[in-house]
DSSP file (Angstrom, degrees, kcal/mol; ACC not computed):
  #  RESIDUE AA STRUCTURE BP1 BP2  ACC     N-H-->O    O-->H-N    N-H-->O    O-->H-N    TCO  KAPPA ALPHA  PHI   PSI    X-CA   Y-CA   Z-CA
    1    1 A X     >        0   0    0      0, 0.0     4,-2.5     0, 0.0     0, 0.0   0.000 360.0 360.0 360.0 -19.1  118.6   78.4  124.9
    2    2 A X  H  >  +     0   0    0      1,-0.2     4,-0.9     2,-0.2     5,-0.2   0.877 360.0  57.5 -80.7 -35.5  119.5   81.0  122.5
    3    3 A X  H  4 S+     0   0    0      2,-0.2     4,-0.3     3,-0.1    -1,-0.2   0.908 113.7  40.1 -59.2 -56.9  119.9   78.8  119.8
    4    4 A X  H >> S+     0   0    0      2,-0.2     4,-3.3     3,-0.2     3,-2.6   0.971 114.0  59.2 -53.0 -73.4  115.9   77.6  120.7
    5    5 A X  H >X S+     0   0    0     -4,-2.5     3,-1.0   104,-0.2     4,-0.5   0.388 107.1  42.2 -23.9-106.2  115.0   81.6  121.3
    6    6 A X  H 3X S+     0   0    0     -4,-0.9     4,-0.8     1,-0.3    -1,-0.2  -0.041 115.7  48.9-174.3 -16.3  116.0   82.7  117.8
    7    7 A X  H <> S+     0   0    0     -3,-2.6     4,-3.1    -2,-0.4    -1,-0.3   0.659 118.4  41.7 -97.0 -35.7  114.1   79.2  115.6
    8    8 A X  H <X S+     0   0    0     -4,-3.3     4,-1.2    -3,-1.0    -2,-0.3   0.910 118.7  46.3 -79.5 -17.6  110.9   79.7  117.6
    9    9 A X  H  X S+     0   0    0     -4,-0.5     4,-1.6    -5,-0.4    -1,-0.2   0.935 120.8  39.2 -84.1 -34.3  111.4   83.6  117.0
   10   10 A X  H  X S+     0   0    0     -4,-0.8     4,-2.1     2,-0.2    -2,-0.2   0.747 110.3  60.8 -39.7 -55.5  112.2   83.0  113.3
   11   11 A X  H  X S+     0   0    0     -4,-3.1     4,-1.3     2,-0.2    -2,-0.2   0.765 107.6  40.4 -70.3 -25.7  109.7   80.5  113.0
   12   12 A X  H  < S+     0   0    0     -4,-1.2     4,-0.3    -5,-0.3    -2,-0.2   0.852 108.2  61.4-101.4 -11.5  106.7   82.7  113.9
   13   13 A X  H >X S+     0   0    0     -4,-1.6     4,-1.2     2,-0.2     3,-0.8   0.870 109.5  46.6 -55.4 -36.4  108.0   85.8  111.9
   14   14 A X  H 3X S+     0   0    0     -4,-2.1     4,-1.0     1,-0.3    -1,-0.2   0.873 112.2  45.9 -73.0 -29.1  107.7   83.6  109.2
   15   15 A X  H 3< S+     0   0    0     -4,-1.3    -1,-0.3     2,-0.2    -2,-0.2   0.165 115.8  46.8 -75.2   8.9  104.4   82.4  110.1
   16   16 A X  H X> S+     0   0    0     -3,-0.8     4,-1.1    -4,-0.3     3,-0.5   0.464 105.8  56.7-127.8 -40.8  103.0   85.9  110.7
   17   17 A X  H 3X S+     0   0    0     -4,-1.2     4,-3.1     1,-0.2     5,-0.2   0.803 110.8  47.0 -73.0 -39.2  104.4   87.4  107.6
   18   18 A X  H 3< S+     0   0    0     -4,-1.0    -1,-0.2     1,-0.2    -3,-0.1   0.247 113.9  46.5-111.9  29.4  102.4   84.7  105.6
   19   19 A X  H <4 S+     0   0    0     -3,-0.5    -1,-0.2     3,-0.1    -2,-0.2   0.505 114.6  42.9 -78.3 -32.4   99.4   85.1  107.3
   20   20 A X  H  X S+     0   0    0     -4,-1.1     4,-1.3     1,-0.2     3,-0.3   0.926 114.4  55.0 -92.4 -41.0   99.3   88.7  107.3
   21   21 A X  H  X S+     0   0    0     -4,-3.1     4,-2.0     1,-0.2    -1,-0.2   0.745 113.5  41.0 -10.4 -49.7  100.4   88.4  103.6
   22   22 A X  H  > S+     0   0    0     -5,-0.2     4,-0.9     2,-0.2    -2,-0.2   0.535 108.7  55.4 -95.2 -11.8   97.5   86.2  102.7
   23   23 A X  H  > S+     0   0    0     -3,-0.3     4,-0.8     2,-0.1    -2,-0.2   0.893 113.8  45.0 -97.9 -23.1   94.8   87.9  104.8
   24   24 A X  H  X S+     0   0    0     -4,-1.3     4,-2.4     2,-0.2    -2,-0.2   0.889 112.2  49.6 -55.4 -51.8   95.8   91.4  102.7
   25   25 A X  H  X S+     0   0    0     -4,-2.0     4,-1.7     1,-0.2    -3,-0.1   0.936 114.5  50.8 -56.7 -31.7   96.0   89.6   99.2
   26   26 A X  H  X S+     0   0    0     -4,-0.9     4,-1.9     1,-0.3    -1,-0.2   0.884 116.1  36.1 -70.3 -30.2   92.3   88.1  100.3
   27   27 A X  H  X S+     0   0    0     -4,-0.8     4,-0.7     1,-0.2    -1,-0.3   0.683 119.8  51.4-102.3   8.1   90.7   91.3  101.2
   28   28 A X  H  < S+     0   0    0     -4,-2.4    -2,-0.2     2,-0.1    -1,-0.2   0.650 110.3  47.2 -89.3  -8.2   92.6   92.9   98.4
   29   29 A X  H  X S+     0   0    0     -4,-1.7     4,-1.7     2,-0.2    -2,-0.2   0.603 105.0  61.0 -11.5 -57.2   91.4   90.4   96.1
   30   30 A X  H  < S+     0   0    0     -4,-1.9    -2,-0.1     1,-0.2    -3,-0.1   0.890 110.7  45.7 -61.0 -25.8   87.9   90.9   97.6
   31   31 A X  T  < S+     0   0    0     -4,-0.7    -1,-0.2     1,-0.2     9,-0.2   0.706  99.9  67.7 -64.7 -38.5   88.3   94.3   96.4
   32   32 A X  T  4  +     0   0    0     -4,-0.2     5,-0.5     4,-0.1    -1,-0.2   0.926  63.0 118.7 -53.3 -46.9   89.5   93.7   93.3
   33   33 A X  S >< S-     0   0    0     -4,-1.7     3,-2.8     1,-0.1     4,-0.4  -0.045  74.1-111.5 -37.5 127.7   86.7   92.1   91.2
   34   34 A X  T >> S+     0   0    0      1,-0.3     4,-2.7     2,-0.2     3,-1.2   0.639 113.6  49.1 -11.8 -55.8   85.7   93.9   88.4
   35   35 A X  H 3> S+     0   0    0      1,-0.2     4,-1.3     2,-0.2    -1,-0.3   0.689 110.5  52.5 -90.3  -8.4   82.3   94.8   89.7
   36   36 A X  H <> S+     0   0    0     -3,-2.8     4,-2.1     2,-0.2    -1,-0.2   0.685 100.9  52.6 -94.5   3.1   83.6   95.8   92.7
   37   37 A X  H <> S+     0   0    0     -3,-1.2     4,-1.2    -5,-0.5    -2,-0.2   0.812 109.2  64.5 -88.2 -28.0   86.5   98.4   91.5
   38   38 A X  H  X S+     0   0    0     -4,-2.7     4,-1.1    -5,-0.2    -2,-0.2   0.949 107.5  39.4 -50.0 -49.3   83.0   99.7   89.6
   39   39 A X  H  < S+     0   0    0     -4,-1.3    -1,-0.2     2,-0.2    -2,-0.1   0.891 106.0  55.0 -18.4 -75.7   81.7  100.5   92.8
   40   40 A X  H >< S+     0   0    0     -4,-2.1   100,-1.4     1,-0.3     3,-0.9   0.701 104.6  65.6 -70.9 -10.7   84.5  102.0   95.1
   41   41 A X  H 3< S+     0   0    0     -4,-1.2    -1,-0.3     1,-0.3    -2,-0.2   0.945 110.3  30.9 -92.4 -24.0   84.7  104.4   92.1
   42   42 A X  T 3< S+     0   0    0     -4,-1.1     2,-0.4     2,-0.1    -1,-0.3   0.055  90.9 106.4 -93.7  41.0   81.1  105.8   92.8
   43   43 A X  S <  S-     0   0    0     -3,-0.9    97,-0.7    -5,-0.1     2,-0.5  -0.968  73.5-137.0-104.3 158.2   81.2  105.4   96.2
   44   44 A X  B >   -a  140   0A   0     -2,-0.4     3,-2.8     1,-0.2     6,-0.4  -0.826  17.3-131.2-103.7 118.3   81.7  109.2   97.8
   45   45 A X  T 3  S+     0   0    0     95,-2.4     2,-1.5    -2,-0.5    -1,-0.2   0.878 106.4  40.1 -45.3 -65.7   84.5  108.9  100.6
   46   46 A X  T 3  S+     0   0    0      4,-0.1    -1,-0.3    -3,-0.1     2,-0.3  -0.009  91.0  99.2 -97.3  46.5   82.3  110.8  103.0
   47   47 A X  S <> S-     0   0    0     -3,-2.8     4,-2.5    -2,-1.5     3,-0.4  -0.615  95.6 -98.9-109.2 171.8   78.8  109.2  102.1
   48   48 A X  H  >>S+     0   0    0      1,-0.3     4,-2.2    -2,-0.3     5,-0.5   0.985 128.7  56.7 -71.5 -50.3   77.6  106.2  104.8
   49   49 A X  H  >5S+     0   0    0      2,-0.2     4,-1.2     1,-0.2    -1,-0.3   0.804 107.6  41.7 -64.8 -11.7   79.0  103.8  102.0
   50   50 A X  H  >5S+     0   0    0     -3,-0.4     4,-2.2    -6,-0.4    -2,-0.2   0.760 117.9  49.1 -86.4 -20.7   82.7  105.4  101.8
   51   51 A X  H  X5S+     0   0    0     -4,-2.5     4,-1.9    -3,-0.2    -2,-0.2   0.719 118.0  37.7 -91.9 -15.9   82.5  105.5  105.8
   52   52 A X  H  X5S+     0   0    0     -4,-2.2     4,-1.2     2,-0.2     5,-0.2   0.766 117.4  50.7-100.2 -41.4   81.1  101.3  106.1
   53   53 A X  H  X<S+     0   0    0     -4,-1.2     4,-2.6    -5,-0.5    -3,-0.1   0.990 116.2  45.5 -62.5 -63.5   83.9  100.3  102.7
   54   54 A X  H  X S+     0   0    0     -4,-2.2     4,-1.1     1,-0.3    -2,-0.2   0.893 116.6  48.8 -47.8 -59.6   86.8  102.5  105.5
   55   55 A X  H  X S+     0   0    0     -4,-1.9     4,-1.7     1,-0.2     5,-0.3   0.818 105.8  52.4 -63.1 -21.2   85.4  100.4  108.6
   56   56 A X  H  X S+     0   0    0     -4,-1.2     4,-2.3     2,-0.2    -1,-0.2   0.956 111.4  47.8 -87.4 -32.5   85.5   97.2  107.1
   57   57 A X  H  X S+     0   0    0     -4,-2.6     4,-1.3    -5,-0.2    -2,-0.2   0.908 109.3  51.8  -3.0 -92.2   88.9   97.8  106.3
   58   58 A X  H  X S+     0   0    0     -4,-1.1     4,-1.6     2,-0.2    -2,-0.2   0.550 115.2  39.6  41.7 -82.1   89.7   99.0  109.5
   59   59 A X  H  X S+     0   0    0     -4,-1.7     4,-2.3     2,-0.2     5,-0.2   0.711 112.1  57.4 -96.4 -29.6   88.2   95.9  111.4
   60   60 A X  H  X S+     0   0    0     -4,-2.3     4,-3.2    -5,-0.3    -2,-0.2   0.998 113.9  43.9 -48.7 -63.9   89.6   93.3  108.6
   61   61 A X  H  X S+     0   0    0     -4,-1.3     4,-2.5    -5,-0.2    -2,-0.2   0.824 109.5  50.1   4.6 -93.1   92.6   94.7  109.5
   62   62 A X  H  X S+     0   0    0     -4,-1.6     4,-2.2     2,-0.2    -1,-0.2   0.902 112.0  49.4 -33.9 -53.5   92.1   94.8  113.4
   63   63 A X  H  X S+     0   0    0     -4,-2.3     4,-1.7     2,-0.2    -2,-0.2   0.997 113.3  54.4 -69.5 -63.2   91.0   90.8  113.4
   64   64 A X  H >X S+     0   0    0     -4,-3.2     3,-1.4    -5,-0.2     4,-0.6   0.890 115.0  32.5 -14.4 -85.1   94.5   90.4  111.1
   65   65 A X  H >X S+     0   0    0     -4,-2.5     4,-2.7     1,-0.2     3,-1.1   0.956 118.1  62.6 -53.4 -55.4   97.0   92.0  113.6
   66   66 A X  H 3X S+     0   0    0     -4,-2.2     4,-2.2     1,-0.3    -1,-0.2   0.774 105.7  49.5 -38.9 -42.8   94.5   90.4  116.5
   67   67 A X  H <X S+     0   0    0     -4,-1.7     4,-0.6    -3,-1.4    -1,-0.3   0.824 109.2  41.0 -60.1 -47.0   95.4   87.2  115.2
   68   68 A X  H XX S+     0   0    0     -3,-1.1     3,-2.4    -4,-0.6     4,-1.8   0.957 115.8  54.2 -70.3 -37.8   99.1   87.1  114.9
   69   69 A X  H 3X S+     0   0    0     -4,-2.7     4,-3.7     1,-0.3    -2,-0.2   0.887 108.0  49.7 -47.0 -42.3   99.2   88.9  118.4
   70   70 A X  H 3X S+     0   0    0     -4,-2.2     4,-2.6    -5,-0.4    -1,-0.3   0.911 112.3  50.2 -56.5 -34.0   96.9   85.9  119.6
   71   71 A X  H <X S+     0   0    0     -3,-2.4     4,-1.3    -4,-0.6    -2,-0.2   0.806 111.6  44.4 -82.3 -22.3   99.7   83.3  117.9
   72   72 A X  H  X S+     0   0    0     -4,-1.8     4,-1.4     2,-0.1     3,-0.3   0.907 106.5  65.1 -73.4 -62.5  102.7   84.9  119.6
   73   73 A X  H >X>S+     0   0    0     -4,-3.7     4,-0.9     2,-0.2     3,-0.6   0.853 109.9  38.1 -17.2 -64.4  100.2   84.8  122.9
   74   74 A X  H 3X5S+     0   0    0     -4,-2.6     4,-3.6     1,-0.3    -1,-0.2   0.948 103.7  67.4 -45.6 -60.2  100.4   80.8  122.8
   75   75 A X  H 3X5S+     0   0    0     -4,-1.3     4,-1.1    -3,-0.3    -1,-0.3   0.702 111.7  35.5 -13.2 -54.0  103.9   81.0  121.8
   76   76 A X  H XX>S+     0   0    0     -4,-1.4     3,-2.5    -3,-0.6     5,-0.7   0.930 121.8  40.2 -63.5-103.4  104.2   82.4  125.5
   77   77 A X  H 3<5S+     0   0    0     -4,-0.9    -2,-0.2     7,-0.4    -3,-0.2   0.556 112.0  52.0 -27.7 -41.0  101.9   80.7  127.3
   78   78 A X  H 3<<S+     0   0    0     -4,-3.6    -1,-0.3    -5,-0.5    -2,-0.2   0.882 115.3  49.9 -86.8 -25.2  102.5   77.2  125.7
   79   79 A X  H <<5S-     0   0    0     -3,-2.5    -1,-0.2    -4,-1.1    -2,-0.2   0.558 108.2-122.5 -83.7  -5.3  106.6   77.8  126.5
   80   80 A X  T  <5S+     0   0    0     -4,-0.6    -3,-0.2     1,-0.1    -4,-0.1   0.567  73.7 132.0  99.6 -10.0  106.0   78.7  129.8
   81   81 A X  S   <S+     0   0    0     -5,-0.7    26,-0.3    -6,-0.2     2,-0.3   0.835  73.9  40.9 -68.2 -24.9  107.7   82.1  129.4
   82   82 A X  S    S-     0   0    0     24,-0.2     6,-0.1     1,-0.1    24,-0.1  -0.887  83.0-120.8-118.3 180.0  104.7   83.6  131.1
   83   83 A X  S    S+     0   0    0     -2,-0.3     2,-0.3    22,-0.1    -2,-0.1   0.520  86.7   4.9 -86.7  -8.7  102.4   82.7  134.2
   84   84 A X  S  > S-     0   0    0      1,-0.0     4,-1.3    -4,-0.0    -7,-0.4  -0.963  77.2 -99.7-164.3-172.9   99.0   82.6  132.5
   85   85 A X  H  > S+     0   0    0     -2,-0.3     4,-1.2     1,-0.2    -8,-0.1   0.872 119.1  51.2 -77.3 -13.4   97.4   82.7  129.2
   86   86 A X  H  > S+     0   0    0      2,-0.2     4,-1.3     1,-0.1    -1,-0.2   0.657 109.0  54.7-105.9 -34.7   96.2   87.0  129.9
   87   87 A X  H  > S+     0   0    0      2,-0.2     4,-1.1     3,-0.2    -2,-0.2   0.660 106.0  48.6 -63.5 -19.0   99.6   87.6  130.8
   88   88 A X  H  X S+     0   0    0     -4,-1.3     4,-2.6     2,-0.2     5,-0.2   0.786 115.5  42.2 -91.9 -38.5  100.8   86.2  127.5
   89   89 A X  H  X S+     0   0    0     -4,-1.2     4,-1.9     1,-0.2    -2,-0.2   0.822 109.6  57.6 -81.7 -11.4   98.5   88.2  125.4
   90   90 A X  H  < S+     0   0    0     -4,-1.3    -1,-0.2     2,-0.2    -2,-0.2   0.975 115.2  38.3 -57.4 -56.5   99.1   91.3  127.6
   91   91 A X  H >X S+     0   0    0     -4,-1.1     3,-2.3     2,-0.2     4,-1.3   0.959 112.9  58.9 -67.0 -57.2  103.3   91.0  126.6
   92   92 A X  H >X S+     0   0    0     -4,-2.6     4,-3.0     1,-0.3     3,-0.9   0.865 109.0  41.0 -57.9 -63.3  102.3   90.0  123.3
   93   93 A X  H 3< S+     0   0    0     -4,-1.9     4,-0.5    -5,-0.2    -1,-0.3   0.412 114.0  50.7   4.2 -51.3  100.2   93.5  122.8
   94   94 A X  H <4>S+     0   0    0     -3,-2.3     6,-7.2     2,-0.1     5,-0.6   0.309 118.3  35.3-110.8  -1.9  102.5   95.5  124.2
   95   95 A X  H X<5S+     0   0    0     -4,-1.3     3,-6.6    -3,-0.9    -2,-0.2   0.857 115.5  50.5 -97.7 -55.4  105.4   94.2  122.2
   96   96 A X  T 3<5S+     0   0    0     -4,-3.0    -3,-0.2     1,-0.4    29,-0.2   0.851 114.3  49.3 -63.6 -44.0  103.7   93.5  118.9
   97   97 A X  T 3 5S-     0   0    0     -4,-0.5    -1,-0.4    -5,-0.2    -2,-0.1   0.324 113.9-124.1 -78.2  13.9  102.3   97.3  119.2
   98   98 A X  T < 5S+     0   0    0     -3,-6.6    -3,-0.2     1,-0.1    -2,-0.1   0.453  84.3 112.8  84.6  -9.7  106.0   98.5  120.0
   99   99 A X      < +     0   0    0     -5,-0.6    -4,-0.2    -4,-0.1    -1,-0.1   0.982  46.3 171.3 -88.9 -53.1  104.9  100.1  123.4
  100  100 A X        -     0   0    0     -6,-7.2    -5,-0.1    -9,-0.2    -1,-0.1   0.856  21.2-168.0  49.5  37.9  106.9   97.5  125.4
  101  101 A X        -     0   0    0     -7,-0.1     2,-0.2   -10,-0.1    -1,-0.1   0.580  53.0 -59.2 -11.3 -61.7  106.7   98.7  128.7
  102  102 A X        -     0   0    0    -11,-0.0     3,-0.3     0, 0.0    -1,-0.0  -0.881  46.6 -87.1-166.2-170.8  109.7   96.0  130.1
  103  103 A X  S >  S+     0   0    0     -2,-0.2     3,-0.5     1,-0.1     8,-0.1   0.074  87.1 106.7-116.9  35.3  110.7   92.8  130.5
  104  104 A X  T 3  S+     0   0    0      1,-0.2    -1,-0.1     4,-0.0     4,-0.1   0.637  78.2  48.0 -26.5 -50.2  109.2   92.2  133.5
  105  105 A X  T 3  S+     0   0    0     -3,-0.3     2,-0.2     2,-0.1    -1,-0.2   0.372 103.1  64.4-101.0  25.9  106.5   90.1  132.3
  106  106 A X  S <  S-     0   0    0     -3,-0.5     2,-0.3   -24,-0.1   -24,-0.2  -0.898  87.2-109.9-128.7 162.0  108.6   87.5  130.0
  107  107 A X    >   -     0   0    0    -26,-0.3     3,-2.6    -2,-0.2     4,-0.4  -0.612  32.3-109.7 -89.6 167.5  111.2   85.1  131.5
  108  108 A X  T 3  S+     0   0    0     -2,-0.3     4,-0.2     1,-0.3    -1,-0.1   0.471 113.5  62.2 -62.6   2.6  114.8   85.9  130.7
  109  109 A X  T 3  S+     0   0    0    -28,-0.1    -1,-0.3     2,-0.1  -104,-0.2   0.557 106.2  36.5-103.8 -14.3  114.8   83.1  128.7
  110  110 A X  S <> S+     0   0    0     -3,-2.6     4,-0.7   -29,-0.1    -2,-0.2   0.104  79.1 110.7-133.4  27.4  112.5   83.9  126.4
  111  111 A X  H  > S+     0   0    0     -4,-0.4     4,-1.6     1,-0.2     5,-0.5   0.952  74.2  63.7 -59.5 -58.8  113.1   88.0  125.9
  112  112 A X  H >> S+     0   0    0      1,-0.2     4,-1.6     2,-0.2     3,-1.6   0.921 105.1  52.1 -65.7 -36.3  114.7   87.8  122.0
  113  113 A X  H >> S+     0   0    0      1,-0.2     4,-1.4     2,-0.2     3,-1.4   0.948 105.6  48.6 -34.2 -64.4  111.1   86.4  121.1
  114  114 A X  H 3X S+     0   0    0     -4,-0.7     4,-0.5     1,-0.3    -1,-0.2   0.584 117.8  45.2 -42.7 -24.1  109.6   89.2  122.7
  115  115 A X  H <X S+     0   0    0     -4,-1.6     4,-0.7    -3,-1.6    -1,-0.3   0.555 107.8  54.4 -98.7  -7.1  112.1   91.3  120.6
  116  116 A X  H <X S+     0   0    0     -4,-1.6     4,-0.5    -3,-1.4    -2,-0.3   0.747 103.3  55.8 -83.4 -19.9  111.6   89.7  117.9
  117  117 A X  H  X S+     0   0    0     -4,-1.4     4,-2.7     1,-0.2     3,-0.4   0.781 102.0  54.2 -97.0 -32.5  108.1   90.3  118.0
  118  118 A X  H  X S+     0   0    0     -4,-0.5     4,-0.7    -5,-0.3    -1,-0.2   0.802 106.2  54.9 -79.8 -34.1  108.2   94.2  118.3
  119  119 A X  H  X S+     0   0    0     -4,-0.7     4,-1.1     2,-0.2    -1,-0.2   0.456 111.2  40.9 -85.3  12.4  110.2   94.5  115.3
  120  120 A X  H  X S+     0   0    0     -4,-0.5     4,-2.4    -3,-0.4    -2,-0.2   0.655 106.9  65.3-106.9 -16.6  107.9   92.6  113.1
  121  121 A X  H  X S+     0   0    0     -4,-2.7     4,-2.3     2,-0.2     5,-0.2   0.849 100.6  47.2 -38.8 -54.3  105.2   94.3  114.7
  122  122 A X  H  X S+     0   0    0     -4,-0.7     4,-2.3     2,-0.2     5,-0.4   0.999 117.8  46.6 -66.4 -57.7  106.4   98.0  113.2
  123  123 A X  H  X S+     0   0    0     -4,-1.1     4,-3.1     1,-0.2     5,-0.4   0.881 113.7  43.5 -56.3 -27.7  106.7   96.2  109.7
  124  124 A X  H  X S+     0   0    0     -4,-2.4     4,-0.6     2,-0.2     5,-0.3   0.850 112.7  54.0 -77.2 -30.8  103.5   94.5  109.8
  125  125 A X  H  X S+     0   0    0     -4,-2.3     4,-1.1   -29,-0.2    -1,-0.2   0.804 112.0  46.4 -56.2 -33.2  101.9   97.8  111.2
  126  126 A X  H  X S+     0   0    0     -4,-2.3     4,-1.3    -5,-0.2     5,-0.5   0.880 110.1  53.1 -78.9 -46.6  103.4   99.8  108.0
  127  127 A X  H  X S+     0   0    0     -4,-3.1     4,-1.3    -5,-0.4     5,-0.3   0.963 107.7  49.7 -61.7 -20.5  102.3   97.4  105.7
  128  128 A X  H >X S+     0   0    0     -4,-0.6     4,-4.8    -5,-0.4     3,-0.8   0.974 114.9  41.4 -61.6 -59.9   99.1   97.7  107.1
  129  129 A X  H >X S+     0   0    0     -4,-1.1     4,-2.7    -5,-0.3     3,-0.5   0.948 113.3  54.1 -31.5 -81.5   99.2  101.6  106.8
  130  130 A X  H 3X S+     0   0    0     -4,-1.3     4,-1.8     1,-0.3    -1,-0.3   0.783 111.7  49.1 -13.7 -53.4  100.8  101.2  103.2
  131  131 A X  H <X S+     0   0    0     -4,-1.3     4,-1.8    -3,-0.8     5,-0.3   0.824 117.1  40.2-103.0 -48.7   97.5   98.7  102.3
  132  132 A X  H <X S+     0   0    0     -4,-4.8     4,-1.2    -3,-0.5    -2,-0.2   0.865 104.1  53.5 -81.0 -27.4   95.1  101.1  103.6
  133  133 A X  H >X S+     0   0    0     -4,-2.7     4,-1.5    -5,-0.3     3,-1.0   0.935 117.4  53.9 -73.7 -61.0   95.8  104.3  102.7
  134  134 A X  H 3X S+     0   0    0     -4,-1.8     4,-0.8    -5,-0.3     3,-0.3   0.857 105.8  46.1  -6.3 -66.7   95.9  102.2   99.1
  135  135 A X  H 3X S+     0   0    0     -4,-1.8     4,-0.6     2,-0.2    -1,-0.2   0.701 111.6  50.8 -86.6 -22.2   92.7  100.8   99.2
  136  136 A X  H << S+     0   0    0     -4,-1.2    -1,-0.2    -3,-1.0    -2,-0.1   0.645 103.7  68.2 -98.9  13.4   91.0  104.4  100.3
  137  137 A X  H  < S+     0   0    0     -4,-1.5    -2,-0.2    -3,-0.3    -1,-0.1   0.925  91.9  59.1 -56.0 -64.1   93.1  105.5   97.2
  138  138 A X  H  < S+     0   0    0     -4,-0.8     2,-0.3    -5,-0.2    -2,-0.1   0.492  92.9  68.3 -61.6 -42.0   90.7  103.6   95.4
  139  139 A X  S  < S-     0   0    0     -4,-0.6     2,-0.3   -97,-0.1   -98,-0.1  -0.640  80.0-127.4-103.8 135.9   87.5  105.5   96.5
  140  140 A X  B     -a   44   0A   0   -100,-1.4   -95,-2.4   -97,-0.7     2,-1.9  -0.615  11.4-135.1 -82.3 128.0   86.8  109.8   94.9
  141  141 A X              0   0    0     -2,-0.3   -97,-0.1   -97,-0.2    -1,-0.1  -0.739 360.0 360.0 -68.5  90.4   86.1  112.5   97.4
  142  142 A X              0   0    0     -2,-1.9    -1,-0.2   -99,-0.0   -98,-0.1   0.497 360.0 360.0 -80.6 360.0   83.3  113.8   95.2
């Protein structure tokens, strides 16, 4: 069983890293075009457009993390490792975001996901960090 544990835990760190990879290069991409790095440099951080550029950020962001958490959530559910599909995205939540309460709500058989999941959860949370403080880099406090 460990042997299983440790390809399916492997197999969605890899599949989580190149999602969340590819959903940063896209909305840093979106950022990128020429007429939009013309932009973020007159936009005024604390004018309604510097506070709407920082929430879409934000919520790109949010839907990202929201996503793997929802693909470890299946992960669960679809192995059995919890009793219902709100119980998987609960464990999945509280591990991805590190908080990890216990291991109450996973079977013992399928805990090293759940641990796997909590330390790709802190990198994918720094990169995030990393990627935003960046991109509000981008915009002048006039």
């Amino acid at each position: 069983m460990l042997l299983i544990q440790f390809t399916v835990a492997t197999a969605m760190v890899l599949l989580t890293v190149v999602v969340h990879g590819l959903g940063l290069f896209s909305l840093s991409h979106l950022l990128r075009g020429e007429a939009a790095v013309e932009r973020l440099k007159r936009i005024n951080a604390l004018s309604a457009r510097g506070g709407a550029f920082t929430l879409l950020i934000v919520l790109a962001m949010f839907a990202l993390h929201g996503i793997e958490i929802w693909a470890f959530a299946l992960i669960y559910w679809a192995t059995g490792a919890v009793p219902s599909f709100e119980s998987a995205l609960y464990f999945s939540t509280i591990s991805y975001s590190t908080v990890g309460y216990n291991d109450t709500h996973i079977l013992t058989e399928w805990r090293l996901v759940g641990a796997f999941e909590s330390i790709l959860g802190v990198f994918l949370l720094g990169w995030s960090t990393a990627f935003f403080f960046r991109m509000l880099g981008r915009i002048e406090a006039h």
